[in-house]
NUVEXLO-851101 format. One record per residue (C-alpha): residue number from 1; residue in three letters; x, y, z. Coordinates in Angstrom, 1 decimal, m for minus. Last residue first. Example, Ala and Ser with C-alpha at 12.3 -4.5 7.8 and 13.67 -1.06 7.14 Angstrom:
<rs>
> seq	type	px	py	pz
> 2	SER	13.7	m1.1	7.1 $
> 1	ALA	12.3	m4.5	7.8 $
</rs>
This chain:
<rs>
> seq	type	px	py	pz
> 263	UNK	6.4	24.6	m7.7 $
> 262	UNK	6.0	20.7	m6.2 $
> 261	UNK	5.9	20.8	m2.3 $
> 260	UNK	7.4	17.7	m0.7 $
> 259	UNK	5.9	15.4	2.1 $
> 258	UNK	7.3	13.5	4.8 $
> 257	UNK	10.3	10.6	4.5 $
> 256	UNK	9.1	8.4	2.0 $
> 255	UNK	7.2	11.0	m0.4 $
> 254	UNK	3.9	12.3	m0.3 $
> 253	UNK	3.6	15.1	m2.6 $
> 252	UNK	1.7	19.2	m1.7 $
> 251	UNK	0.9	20.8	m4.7 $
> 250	UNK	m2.3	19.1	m4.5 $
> 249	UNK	m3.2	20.9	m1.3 $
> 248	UNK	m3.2	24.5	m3.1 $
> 247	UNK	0.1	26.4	m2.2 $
> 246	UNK	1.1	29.7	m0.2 $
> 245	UNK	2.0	27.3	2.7 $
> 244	UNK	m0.2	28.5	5.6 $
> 243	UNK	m3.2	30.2	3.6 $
> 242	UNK	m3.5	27.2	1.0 $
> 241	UNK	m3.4	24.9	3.8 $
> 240	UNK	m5.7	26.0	5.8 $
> 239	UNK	m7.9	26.9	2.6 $
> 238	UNK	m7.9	23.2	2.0 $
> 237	UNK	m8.6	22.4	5.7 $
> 236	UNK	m11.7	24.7	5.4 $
> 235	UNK	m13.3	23.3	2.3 $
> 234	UNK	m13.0	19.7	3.6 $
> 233	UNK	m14.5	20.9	6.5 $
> 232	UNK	m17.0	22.7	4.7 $
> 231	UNK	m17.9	19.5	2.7 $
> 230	UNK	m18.5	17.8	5.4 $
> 229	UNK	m21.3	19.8	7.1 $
> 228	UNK	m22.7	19.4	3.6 $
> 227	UNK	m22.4	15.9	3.1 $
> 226	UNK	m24.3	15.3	6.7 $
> 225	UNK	m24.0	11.8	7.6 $
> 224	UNK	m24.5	12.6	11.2 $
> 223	UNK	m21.7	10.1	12.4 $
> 222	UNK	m19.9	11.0	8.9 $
> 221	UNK	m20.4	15.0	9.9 $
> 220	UNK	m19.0	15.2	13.2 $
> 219	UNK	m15.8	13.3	11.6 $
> 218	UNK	m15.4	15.8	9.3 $
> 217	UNK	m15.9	18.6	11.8 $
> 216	UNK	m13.4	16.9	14.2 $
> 215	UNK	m11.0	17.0	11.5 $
> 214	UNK	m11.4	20.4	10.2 $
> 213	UNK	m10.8	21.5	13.5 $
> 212	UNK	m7.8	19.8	14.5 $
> 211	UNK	m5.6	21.4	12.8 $
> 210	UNK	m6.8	24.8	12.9 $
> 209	UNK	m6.6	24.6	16.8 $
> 208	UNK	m3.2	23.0	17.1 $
> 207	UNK	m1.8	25.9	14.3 $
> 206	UNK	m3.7	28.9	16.0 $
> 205	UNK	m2.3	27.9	19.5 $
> 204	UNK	1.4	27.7	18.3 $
> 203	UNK	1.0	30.7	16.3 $
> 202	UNK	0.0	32.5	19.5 $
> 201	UNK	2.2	31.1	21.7 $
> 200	UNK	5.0	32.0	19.3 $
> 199	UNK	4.5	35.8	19.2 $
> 198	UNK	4.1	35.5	23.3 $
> 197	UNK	7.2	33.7	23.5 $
> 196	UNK	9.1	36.2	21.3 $
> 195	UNK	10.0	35.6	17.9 $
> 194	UNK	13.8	36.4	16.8 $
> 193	UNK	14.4	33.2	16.0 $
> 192	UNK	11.8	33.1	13.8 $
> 191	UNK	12.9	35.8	11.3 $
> 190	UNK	16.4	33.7	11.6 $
> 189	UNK	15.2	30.4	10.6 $
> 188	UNK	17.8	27.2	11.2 $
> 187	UNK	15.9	26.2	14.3 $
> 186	UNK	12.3	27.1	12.3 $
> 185	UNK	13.9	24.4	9.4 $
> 184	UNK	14.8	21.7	11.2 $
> 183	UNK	11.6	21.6	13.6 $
> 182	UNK	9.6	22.1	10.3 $
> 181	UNK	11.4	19.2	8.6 $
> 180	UNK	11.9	16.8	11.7 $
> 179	UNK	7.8	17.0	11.9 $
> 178	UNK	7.2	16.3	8.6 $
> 177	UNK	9.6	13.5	8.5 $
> 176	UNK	7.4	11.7	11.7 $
> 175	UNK	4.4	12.3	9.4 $
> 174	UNK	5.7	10.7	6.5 $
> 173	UNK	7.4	7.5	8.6 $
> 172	UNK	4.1	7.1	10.1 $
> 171	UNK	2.1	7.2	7.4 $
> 170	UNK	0.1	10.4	6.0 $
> 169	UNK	m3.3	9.8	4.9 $
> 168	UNK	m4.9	10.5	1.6 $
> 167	UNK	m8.3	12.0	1.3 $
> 166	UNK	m6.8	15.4	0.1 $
> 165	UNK	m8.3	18.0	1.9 $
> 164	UNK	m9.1	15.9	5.7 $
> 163	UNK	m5.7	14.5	5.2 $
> 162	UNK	m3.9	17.5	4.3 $
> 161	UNK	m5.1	19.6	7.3 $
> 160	UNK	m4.2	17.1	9.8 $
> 159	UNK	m0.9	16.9	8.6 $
> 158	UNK	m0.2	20.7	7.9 $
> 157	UNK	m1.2	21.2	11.0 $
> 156	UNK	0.3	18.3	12.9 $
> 155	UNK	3.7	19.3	11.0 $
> 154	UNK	3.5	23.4	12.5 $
> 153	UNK	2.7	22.3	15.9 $
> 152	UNK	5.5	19.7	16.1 $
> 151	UNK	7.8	22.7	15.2 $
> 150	UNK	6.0	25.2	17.0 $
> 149	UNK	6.9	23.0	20.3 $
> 148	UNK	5.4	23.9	23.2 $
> 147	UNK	6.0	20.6	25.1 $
> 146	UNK	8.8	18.4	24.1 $
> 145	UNK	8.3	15.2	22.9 $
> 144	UNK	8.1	12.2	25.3 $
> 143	UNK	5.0	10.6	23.3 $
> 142	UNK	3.1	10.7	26.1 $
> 141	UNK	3.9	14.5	26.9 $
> 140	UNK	3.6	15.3	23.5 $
> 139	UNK	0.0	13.5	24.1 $
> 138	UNK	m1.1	15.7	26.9 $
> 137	UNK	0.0	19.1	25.1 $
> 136	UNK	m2.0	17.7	21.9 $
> 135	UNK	m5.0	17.2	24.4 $
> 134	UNK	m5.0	20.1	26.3 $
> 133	UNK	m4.7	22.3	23.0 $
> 132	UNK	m7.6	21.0	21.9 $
> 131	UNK	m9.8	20.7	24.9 $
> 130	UNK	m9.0	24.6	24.9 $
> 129	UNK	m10.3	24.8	21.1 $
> 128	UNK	m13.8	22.7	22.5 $
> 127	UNK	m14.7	24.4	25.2 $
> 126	UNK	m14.3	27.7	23.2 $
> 125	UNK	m16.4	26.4	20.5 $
> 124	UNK	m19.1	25.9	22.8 $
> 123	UNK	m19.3	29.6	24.0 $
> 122	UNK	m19.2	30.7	20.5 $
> 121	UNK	m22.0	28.1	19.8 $
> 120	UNK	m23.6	30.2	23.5 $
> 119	UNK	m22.6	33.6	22.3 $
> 118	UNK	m23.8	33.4	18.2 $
> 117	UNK	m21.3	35.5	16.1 $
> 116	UNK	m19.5	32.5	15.0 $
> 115	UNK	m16.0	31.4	13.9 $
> 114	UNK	m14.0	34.4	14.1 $
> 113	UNK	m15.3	34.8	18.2 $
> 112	UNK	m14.1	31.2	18.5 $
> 111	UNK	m10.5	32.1	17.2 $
> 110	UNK	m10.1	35.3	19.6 $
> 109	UNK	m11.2	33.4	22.6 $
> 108	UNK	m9.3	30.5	21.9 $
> 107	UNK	m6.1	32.6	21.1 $
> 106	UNK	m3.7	33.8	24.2 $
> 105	UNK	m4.4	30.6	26.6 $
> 104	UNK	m3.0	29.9	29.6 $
> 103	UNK	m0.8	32.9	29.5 $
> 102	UNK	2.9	33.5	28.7 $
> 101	UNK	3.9	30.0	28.0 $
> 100	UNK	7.2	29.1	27.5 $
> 99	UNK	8.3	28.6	24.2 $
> 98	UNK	9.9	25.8	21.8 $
> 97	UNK	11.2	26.3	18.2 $
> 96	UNK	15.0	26.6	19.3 $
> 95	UNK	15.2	23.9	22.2 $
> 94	UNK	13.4	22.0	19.5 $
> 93	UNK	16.4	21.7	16.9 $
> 92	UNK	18.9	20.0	19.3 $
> 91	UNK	16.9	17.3	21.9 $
> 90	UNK	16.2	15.2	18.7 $
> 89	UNK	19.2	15.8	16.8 $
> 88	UNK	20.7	14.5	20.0 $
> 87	UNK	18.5	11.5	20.6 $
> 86	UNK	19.2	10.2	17.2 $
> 85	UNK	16.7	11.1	14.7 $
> 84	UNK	14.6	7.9	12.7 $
> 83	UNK	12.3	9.2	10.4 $
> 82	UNK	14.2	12.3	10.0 $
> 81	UNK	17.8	11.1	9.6 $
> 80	UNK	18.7	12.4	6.4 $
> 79	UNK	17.1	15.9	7.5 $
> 78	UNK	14.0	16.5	5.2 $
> 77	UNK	14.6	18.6	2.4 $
> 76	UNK	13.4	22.4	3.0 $
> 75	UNK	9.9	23.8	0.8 $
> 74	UNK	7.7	23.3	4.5 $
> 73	UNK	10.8	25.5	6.6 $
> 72	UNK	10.2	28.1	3.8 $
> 71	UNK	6.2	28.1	4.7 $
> 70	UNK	6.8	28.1	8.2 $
> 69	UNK	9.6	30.9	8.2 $
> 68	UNK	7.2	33.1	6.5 $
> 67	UNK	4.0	32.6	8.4 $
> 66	UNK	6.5	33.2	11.6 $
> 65	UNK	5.5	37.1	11.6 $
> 64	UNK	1.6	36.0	11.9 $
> 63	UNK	m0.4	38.1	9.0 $
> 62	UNK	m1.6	35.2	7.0 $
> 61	UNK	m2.3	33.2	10.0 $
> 60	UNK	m4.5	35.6	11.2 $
> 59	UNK	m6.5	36.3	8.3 $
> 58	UNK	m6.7	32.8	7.1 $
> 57	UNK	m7.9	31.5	10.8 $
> 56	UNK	m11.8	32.5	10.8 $
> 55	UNK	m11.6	30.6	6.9 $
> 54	UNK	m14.8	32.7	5.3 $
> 53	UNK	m16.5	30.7	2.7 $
> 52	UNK	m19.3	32.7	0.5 $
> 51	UNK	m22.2	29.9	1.4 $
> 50	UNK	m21.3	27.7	3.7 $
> 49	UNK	m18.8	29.3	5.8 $
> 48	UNK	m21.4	31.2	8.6 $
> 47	UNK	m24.3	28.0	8.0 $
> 46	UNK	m21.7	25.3	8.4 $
> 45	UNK	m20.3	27.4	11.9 $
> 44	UNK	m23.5	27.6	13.1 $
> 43	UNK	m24.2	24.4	12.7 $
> 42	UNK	m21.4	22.7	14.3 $
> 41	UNK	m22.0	24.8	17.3 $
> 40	UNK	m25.8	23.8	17.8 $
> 39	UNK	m25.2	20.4	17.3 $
> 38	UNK	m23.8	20.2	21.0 $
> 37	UNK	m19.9	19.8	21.4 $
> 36	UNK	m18.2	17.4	23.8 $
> 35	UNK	m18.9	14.9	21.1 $
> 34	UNK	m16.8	16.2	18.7 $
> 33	UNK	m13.8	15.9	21.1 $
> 32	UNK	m13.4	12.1	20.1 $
> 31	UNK	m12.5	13.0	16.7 $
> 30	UNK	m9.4	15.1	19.0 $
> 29	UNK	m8.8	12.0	21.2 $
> 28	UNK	m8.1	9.7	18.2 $
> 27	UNK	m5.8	11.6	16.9 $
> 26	UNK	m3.8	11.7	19.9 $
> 25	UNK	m1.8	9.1	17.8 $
> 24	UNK	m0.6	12.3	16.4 $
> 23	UNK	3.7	11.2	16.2 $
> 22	UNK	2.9	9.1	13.2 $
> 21	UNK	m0.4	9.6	11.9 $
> 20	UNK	m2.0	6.6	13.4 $
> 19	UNK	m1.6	4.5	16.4 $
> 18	UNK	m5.0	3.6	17.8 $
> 17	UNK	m6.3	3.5	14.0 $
> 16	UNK	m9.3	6.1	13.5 $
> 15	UNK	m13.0	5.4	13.5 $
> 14	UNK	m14.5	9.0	14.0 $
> 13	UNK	m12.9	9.8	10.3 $
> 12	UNK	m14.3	7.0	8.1 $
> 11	UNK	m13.6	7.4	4.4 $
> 10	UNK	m12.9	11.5	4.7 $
> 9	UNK	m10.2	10.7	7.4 $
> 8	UNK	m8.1	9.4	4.8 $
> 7	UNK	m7.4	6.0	2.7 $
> 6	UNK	m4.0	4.9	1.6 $
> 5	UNK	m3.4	4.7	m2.1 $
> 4	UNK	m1.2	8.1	m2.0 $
> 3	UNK	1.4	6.8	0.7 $
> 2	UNK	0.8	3.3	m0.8 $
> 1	UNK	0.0	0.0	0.0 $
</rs>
């Protein structure tokens, strides 16, 4: 089986594999969070995108000072040992694309007000985006990986985001390359470098909540079986990606080691 013969989250997204998408086996945690949310939320946020679509992250993102250093970490070869880093490389590049926390949270409010204009979905959406970021903060901690890691953040987005657009998923190897690529990359980047913590917070927050968005949507809408909900979702996580990386998903190649963007 292929990278680009393997099914994605569109075939059956709130059945994931227990180990799946390399370091994101939290995966299944975040499909899981759908339930925590009442219908109410999901459908405001299908009837706000569904007709003239409105990404509540592309403005943000677009702006972020690290957009830049994201995008050129993405277009980088993977480091020869990126499936399989020693436990120096590993402890190397994310001392440099970590941050200590300046707040509990800096963006949930801000992203659920983008989302909807209704209090109590908005209220429900902020539920869910800080049981976001607790889960992929609990499950770097499982996987012993460092906490606050743009890096990490930066592959799960792209990751998450791909799979829901394309219908392909990621292995293990791939996502595990993805993630040595953008940690790689933001180490070697001097526009990030230069970041505060509060700068990276922010983008760190934005990049765990817009990646697990689309996914929880999608899966939402298979247990409902509501093409239209799914559709946005799909929708979303190809703007995601568009807005993040300057490129439309199928630009973006599966290769052995991560992924690849084709000019």
């Amino acid at each position: 089986m292929t990278a680009d013969q393997q099914p994605a989250a569109s075939a059956s997204p709130a059945r994931p594999r227990s180990r799946q998408l390399g370091p994101w086996s939290g995966r299944v945690a975040i499909v899981a969070l759908a339930a925590l949310i009442p219908a109410l939320a999901f459908a405001q946020f299908t009837s706000s995108l569904g007709g003239s679509f409105n990404n509540p992250g592309s403005a943000l993102i677009g702006t972020m000072i690290a957009n830049r250093a994201i995008a050129d970490a993405a277009r980088r070869e993977a480091p020869p040992d990126a499936t399989a880093p020693s436990a120096r490389a590993r402890a190397a590049a994310p001392a440099r694309t970590t941050f200590r926390p300046v707040a509990t949270s800096l963006m949930v409010r801000e992203l659920a007000a983008s989302v909807t204009k209704d209090a109590a979905a908005r209220g429900q959406f902020v539920t869910l985006f800080e049981q976001y970021l607790q889960a992929f903060d609990e499950q770097a901690k499982k996987d012993r990986e460092p906490s606050y890691d743009v890096g990490r953040a930066a592959a799960y987005f792209v990751i998450m985001n791909y799979a829901v657009a394309s219908g392909r998923e990621p292995t293990d190897q791939q996502a595990d390359g993805a993630q040595a690529k953008f940690r790689a990359g933001l180490a070697e980047n001097a526009s990030f470098q230069q970041t505060t913590d509060r700068e990276r917070q922010r983008l760190y927050e934005t990049l765990v909540i817009l990646g697990s968005l689309p996914l929880t949507g999608l899966g939402d809408a298979a247990e409902k079986k509501d093409p239209k909900q799914a559709e946005v979702f799909r929708e979303l996580a190809r703007q995601n990606i568009q807005t993040l990386l300057g490129v439309p998903v199928g630009k973006i190649r599966l290769t052995p080691t991560g992924f690849i963007i084709e000019d």
